[in-house]
C-alpha positions as CSV (number, residue, x, y, z in Angstrom):
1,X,-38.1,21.9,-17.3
2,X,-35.8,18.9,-17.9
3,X,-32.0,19.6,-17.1
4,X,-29.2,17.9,-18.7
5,X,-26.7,16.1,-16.3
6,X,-23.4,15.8,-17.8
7,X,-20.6,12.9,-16.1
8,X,-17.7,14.5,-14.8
9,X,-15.3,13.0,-15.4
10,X,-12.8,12.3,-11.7
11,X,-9.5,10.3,-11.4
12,X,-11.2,7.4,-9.5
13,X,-13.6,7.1,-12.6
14,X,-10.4,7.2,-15.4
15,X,-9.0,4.5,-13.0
16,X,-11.6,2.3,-12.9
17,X,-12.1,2.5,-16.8
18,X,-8.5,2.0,-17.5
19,X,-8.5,-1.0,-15.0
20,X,-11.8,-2.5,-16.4
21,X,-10.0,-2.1,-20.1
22,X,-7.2,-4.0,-18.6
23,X,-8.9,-6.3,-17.0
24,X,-11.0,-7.3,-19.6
25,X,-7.8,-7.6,-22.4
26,X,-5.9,-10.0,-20.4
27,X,-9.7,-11.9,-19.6
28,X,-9.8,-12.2,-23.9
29,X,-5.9,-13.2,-24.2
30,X,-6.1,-15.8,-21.8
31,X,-9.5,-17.2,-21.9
32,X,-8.7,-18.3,-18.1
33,X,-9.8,-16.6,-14.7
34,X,-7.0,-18.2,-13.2
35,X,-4.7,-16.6,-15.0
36,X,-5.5,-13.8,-12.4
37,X,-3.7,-15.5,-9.8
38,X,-1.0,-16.7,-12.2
39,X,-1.4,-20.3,-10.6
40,X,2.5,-22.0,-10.9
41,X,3.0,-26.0,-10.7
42,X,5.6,-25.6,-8.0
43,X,2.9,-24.9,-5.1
44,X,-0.3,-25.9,-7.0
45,X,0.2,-30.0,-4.9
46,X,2.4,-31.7,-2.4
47,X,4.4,-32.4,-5.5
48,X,7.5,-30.3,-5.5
49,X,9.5,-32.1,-8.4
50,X,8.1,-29.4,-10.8
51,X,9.6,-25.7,-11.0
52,X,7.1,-22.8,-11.7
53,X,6.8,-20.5,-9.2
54,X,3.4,-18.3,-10.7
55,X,3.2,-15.5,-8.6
56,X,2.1,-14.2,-5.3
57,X,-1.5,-13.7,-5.6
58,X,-1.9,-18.1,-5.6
59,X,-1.2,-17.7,-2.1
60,X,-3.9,-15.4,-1.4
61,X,-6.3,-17.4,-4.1
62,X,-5.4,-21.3,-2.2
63,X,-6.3,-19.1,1.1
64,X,-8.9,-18.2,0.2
65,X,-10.0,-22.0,-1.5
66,X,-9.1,-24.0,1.5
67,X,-7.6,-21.6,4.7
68,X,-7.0,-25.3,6.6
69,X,-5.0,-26.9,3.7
70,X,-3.2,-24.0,2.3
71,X,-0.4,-24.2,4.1
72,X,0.8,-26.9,1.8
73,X,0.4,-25.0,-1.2
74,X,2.0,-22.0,0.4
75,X,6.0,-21.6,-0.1
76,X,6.3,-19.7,3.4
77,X,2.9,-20.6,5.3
78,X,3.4,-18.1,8.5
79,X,4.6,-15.6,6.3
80,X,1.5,-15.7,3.7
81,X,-1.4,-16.3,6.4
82,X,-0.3,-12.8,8.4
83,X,-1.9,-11.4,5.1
84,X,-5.1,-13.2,5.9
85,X,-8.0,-10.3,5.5
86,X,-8.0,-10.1,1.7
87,X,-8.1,-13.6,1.0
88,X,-10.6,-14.3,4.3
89,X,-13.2,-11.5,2.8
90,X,-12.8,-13.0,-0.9
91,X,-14.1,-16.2,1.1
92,X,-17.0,-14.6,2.9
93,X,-18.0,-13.0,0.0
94,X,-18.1,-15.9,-2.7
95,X,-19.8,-18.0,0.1
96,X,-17.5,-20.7,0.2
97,X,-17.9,-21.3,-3.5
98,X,-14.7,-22.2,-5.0
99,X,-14.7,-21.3,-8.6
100,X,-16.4,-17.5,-7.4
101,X,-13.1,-16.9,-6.0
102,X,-11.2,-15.7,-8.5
103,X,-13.5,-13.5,-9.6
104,X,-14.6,-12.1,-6.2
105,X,-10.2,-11.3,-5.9
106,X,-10.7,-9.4,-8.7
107,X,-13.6,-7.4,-7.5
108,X,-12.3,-6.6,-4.5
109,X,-9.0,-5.5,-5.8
110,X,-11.2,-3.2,-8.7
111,X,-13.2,-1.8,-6.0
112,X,-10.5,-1.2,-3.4
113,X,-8.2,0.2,-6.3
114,X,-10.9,2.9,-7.1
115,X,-12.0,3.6,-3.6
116,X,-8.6,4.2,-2.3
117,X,-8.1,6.6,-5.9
118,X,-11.4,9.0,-4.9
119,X,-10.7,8.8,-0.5
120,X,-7.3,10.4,-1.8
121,X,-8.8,12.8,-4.3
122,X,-10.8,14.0,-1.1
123,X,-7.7,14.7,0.8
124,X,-5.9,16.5,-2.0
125,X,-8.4,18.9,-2.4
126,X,-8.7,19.3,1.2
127,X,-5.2,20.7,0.6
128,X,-6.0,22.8,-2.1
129,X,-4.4,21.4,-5.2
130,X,-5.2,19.3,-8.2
131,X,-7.6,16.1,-7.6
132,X,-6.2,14.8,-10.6
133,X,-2.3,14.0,-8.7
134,X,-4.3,10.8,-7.2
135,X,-3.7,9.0,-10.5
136,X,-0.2,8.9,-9.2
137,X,-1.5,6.6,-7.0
138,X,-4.7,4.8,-8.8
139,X,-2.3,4.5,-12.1
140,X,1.0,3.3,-9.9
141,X,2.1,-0.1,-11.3
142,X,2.5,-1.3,-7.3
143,X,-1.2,-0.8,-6.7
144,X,-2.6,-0.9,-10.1
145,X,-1.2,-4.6,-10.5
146,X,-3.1,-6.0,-7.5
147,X,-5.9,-6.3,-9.6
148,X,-4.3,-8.0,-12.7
149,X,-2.4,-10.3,-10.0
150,X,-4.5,-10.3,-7.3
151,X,-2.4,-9.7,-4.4
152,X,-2.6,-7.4,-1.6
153,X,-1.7,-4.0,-2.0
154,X,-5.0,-3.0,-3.2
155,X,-7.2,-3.3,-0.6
156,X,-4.1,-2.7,1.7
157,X,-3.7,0.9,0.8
158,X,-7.3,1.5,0.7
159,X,-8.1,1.5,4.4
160,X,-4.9,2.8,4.9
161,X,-6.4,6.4,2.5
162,X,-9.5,5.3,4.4
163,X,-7.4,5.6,7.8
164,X,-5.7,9.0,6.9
165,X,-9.2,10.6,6.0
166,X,-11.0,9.5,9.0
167,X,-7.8,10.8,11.3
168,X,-7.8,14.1,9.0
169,X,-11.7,14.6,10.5
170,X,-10.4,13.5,13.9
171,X,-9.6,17.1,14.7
172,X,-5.5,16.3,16.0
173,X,-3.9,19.0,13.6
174,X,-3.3,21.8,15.7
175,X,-4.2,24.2,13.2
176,X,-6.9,27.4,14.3
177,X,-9.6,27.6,11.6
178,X,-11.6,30.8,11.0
179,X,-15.1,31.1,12.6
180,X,-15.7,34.5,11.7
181,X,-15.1,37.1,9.3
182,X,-13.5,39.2,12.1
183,X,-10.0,36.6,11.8
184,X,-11.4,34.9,14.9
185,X,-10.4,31.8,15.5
186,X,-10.8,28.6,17.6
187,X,-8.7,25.2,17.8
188,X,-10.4,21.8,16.1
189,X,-13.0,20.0,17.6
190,X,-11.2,16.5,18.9
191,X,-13.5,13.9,18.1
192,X,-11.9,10.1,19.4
193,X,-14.7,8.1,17.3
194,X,-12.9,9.0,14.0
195,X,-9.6,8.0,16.3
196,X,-11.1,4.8,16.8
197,X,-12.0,4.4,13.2
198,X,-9.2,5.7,11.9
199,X,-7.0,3.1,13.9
200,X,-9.3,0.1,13.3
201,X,-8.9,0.5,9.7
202,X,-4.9,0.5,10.2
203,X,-5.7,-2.7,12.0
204,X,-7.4,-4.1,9.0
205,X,-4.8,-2.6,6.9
206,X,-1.7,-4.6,9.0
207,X,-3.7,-7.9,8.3
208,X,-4.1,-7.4,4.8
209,X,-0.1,-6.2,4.4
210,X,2.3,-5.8,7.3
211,X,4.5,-2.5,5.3
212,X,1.1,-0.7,5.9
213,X,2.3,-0.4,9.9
214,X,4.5,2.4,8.8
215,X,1.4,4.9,8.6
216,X,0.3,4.2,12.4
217,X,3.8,5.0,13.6
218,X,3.9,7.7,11.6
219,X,0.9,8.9,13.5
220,X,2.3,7.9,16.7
221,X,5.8,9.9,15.9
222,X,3.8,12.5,15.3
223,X,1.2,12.5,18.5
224,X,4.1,11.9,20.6
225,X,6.4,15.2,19.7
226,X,2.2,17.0,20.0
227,X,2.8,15.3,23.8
228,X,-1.0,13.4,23.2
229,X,0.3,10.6,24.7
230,X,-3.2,9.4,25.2
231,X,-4.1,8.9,21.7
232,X,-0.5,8.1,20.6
233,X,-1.1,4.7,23.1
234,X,-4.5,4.1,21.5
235,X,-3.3,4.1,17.9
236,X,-0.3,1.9,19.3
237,X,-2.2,-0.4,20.4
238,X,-5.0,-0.8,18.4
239,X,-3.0,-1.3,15.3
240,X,-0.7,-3.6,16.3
241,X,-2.0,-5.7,19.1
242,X,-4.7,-7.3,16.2
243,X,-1.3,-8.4,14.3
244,X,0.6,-9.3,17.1
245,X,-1.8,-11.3,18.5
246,X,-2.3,-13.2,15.3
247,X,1.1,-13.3,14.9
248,X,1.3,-15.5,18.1
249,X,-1.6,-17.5,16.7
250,X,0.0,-18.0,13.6
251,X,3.5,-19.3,15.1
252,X,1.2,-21.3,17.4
253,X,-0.3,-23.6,14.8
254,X,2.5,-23.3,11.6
255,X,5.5,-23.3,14.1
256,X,7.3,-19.7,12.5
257,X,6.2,-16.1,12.9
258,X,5.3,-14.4,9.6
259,X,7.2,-11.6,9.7
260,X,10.2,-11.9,7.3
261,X,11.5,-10.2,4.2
262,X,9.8,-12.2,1.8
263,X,8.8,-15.6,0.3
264,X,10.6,-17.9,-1.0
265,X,14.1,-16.7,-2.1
266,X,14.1,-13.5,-0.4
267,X,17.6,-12.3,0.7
268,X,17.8,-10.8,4.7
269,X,16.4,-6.7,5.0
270,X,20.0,-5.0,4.6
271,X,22.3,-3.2,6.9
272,X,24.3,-0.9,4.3
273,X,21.8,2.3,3.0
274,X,20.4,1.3,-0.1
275,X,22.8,-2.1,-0.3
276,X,19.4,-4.0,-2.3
277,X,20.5,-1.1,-5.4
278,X,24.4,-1.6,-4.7
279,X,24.8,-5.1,-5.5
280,X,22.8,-4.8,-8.5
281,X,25.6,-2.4,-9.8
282,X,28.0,-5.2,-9.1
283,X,26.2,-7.8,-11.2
284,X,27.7,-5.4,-14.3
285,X,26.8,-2.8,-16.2
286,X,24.4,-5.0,-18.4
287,X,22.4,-5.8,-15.5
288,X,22.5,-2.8,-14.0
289,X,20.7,-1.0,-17.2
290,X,18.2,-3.9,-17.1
291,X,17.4,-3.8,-12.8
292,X,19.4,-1.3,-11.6
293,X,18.3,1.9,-13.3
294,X,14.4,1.5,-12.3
295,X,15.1,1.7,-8.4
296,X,17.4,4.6,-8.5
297,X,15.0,6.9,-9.9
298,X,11.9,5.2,-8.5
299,X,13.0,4.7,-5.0
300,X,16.8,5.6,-4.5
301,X,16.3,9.7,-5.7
302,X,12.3,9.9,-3.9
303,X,13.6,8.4,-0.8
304,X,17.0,10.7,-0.3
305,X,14.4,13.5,-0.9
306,X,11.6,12.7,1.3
307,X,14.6,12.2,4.1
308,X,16.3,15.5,3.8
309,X,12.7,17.2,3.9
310,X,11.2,15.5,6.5
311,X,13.9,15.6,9.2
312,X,15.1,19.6,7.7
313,X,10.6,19.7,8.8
314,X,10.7,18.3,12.2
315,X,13.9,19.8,13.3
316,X,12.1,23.1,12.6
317,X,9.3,21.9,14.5
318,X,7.0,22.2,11.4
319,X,5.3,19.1,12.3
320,X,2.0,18.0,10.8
321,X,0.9,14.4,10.3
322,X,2.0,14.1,6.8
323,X,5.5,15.1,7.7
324,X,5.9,12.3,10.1
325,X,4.0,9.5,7.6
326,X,6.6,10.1,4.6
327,X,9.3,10.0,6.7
328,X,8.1,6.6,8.2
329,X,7.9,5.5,5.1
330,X,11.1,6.5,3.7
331,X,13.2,5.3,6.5
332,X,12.5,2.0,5.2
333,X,13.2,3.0,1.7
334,X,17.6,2.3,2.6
335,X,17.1,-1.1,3.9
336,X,14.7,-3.0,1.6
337,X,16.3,-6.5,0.5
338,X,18.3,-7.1,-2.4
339,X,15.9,-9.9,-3.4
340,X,13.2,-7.2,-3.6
341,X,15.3,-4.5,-5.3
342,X,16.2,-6.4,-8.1
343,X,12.6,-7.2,-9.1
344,X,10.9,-4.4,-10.4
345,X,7.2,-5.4,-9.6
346,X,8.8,-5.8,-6.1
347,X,10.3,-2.5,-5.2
348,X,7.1,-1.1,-6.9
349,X,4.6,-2.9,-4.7
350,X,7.0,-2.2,-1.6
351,X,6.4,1.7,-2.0
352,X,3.2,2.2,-2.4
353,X,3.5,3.6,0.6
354,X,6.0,6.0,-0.1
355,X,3.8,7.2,-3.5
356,X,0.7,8.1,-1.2
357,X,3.1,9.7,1.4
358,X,4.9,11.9,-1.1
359,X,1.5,13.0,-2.6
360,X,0.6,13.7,1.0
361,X,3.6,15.9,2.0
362,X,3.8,17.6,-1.4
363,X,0.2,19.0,-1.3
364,X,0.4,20.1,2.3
365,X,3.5,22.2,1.0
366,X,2.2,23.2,-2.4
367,X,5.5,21.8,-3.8
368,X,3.6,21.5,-7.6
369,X,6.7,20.4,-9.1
370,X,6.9,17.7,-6.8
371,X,3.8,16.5,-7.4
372,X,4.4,17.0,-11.1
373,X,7.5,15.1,-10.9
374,X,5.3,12.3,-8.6
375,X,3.5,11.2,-12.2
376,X,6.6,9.5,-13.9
377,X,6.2,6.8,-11.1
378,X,3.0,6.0,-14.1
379,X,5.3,5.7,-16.5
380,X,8.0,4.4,-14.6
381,X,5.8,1.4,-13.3
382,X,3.9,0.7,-16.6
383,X,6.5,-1.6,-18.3
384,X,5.6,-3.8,-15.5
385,X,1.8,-4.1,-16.9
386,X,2.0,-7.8,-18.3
């Protein structure tokens, strides 16, 4: 007897669609693969008399093209090459072959975007809520872009989720589970090969975007207060020895070490809480409506929330990994340049971070309006699909 299978429909399958959709409406308006790495003619020679800038994925894409050249098509080299594993596997995988590129970014990106959506549908229902809550995250304007502009954050925050899953199966909460319907109970297994794992992938992660380092110490905050100081020092160190080291490579051979606050034009990380949001207020009123508005309820609000929770958590002692990784995240949140504030595709793609880390903490506490509330950042983020 023949039986029916019907497609259920997940978030990571809306996601893809949606991004396929997309995809394939700005391929039709522009007739151009290129137009996925928004090429400008202010980096695209060694002539500099012209002025537009394109946007961030070129870097990635003139990486990728020719890794020994690139530097001058690059408007900060050290500071665009510390990114290198997104545009070194778009390489590898189009063998060299330079108009592939383009369309091996996008794939990558498209893949990464949906893989990342289902790893954290996996988690969520590990928690016991909603699966659907990962569009949050698969449908956030600072992931969702990557693919349309092909820049990082995609396959960034993928083997981040990817990270966070294989720690979740590492055994390190120190929760009792059932064994037997008498209420017994014993402590997890501890298994260090998904430690390993787990901290490889923040390795990669690190390479393919630096704010990803915030999820390792996270983890480390959170194995140190748990005293394991033994796994604390081998997520340490295999996280951020692979970047340091490259680092040191980097300022070798280009002569400056990448870490900075930006590219070209970006303004020094701030001092004052929250100073990036402040000075916008002081351009006026007008632009305050225009650039202001968008990063006091995207990341101003979320951040002063995530803060009060997580440190009202761990001076109660109710510590779990996902307290410690929001509150990494959000102690960032106060001190993120003007320069990246007052650019909404910016601030977006600067907190994905802290969109995956409040999903996190708000399913481990069943806080359903939270996680309700965590949807706007769609809407929120779509004006900047363009």
């Amino acid at each position: 007897m023949n039986e029916k299978r019907t497609l259920t429909i997940r978030p990571w399958l809306l996601v893809m669609a949606v991004c396929l959709i997309y995809v394939a409406i700005i391929g039709v308006a522009y007739r151009n693969v290129l137009e996925f790495v928004r090429i400008g003619t202010r980096y695209d020679s060694v002539d500099y008399s012209r002025d537009a800038y394109g946007y961030d994925g070129q870097f990635a894409y003139y990486i990728a093209r020719d890794p020994l050249t690139a530097p001058l098509h690059l408007d900060v080299p050290a500071y665009r090459y510390q990114r290198i594993v997104y545009p070194a596997l778009a390489r590898l995988l189009s063998f060299g072959q330079m108009p592939l590129i383009p369309y091996v970014m996008i794939l990558i990106n498209l893949i990464a975007l949906t893989a990342g959506t289902a790893l954290l549908e996996g988690l969520l229902v590990a928690e016991r809520v909603s699966r659907w809550y990962a569009l949050t995250y698969g449908l956030f304007s600072g992931v969702f872009i990557a693919v349309r502009a092909s820049t990082n954050e995609a396959l960034a925050y993928a083997l981040v989720i990817a990270a966070i899953a294989a720690m979740a199966r590492s055994g390190l909460i120190e929760s009792p589970k059932p064994i037997a319907e008498g209420g017994e109970s014993e402590p997890p297994r501890f298994s260090p090969w998904w430690v390993i794992i787990s901290t490889a992938l923040f390795g990669l992660a690190a390479l393919t975007k630096e704010t990803t380092l915030f999820f390792p110490a996270g983890y480390v905050l959170y194995l140190l207060v748990r005293r394991r100081w033994d796994v604390a020092l081998t997520v340490a160190l295999g996280s951020i020895v692979p970047f340091a080291l490259w680092q040191v490579y980097l300022h070798g051979w280009l002569g400056a070490w990448g870490i900075g606050s930006g590219g070209a034009g970006a303004t020094p990380f701030e001092i004052i809480p929250f100073n990036g949001i402040w000075q916008i207020a002081g351009s006026g009123l007008t632009a305050f409506v225009l650039f202001g508005v968008i990063p006091l309820a995207g990341a101003l609000l979320p951040t002063v929330w995530a803060l009060w929770r997580t440190i009202a958590d761990v001076w109660a002692r109710r510590w779990h990994p996902y307290v410690f990784l929001l509150l990494s995240n959000a102690a960032i949140m106060p001190f993120v340049p003007f320069s990246t504030y007052r650019e909404p595709l910016g601030i977006f793609r600067f907190m994905v971070g802290l969109v995956i880390s409040v999903v996190l903490y708000a399913a481990l506490r069943k806080a359903r309006r939270v996680l309700n509330y965590s949807t706007l950042w769609i809407v929120i983020g779509a004006q900047t699909w363009g």
